[in-house]
N, C-alpha and C positions, 0 to 999 in steps of 0.2 A: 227067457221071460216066462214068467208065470200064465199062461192063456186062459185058467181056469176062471170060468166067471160066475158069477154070483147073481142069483136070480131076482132082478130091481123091477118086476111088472109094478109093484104099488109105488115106488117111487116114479114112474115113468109116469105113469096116469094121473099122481098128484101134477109133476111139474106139468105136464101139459095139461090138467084140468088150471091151476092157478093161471098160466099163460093164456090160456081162449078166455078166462073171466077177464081178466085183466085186459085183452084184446077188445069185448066186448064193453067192457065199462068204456072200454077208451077209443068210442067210435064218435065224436067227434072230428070236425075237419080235421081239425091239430091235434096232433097225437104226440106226446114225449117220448124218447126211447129209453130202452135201459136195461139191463141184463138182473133177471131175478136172484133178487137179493142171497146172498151167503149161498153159494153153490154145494154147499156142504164136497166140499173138497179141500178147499186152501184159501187164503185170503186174497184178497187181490190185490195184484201188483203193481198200479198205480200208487201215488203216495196219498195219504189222506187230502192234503193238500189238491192234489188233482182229481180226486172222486169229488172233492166240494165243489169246485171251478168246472166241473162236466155236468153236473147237475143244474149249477147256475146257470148253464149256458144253454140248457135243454128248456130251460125253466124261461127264460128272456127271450129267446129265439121264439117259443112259440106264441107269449105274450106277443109280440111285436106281428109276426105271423098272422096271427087273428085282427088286431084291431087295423091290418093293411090292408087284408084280404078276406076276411069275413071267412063266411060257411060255402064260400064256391069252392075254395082247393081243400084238397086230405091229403097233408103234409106230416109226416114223422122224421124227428128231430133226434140223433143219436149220438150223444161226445162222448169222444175216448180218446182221456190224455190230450184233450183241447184237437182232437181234429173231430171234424163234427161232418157227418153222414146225414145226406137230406135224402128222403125218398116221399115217394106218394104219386098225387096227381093233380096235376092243373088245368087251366083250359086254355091257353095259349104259353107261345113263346115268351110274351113280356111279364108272364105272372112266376113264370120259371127263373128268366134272371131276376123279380125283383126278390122272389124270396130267397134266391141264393145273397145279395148285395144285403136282405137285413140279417141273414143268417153271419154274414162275416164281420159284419160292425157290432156284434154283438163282443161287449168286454171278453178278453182271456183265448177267443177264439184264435187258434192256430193256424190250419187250415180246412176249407170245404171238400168237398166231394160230391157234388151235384146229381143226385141220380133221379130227380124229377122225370114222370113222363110226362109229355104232352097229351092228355085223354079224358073224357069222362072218369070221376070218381070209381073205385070198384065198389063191388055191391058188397053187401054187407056177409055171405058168404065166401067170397072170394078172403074176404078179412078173417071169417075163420080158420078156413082151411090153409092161409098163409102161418096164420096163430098157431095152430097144429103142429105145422110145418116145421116151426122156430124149438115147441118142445120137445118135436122126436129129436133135433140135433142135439140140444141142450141134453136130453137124456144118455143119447149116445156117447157125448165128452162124458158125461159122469159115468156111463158104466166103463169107459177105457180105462186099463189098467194105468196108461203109459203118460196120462194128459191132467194137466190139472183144471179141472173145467172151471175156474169162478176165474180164469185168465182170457175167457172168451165172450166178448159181445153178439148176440146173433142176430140178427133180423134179420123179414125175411119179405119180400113185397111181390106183391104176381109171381109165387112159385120162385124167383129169385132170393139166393139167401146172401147176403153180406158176414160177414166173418171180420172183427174185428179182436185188438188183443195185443199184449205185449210180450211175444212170443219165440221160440226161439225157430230155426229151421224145420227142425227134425217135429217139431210140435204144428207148424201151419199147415204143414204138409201132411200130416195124421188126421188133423180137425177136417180138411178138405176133403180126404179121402174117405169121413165118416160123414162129411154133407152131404157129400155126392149121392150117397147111396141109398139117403133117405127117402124115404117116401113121401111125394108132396113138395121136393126140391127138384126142379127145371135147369137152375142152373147154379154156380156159387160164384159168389164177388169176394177176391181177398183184398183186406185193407190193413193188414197186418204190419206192426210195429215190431222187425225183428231186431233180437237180441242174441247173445254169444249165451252159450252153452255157460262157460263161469260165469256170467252177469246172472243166470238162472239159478246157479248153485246159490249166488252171494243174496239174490232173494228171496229164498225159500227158508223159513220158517228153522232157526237151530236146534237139533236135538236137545233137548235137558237131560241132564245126567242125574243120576239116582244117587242121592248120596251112601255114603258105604255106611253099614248096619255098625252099631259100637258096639265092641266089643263085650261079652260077656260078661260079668264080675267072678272072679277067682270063688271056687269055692272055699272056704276055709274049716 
């Protein structure tokens, strides 16, 4: 394998300046999740059909979210392939299972994943630096040679980063060993969708071939 790497500081710095904006706009309670758009690596491997029904379900969940609970919890809402990732924080136990009960009656949802604390909201830098956090890994998938990074969801809550994605072993296992090491990640949550090595081949984008040049014309 080719180790040599190729030097991405301006692309690092855009993904995680867009990410802390984006973090920042999106500091209300209810926060939608969602992996920055076109990774500039590969397309994603969900089927359109499923990017639509994840968005939907990001999009309802926190309507519903808001108008049950107002501005007391900060709650971020994240689907992928219909399983949907709650994180944030509330103030007690019953505010935790009711927003997991309207996260699941939410149309298309698959399954939850509850990772609610029980605590006061974080403060508004805590939200940055977890923001940060999310585009050093995102930066790291895309500088890896080995990884196709628009196959990965990141977030990242108190220093904790979630990892989702439709992926295959040898791939979860790469992206983890590149969260780990980041800086501003505490710990990593895998929630990974794996796949066999040929379901990967049979996904990924066909070479096009080059049609052959015609021939000459005969001098005469």
């Amino acid at each position: 394998m080719n180790t040599t790497r190729s030097p991405l500081p301006s692309l690092r710095y855009l993904m995680g300046a867009l990410l802390l904006t984006s973090a920042l706009q999106g500091c209300a309670p209810v926060i939608m999740g969602g992996a920055l758009v076109g990774s500039l690596v590969a397309v994603d491997r969900r089927t359109s059909g499923a990017q639509l029904e994840d968005e939907g379900i990001e999009l309802r969940a926190a309507v519903r979210i808001r108008e049950q609970l107002g501005e007391r919890v900060h709650v971020n809402v994240t689907s992928y392939n219909r399983q949907v990732l709650i994180t944030g924080e509330v103030p007690n136990a019953q505010d935790k299972q009711l927003v997991e009960l309207l996260v699941s009656r939410v149309e298309n949802v698959k399954t939850t994943v509850n990772e609610l604390a029980v605590m006061g909201n974080t403060t508004f830098s805590q939200r940055s630096s977890d923001a940060l956090a999310s585009g050093r890994v995102k930066a790291g998938l895309v500088d890896a040679r080995d990884l196709y990074a628009s196959a990965f969801k990141v977030v990242t809550e108190r220093g904790v980063t979630f990892l989702m994605g439709r992926v295959t072993q040898r791939e979860a296992d790469r992206a983890t060993e590149i969260a780990r090491s980041t800086t501003g990640v505490v710990k990593v949550v895998r929630l990974f969708e794996i796949i066999t090595e040929e379901e990967l081949r049979n996904l990924l984008p066909k070479p096009t071939s080059t049609p052959a040049a015609a021939p000459a014309a005969a001098s005469k």
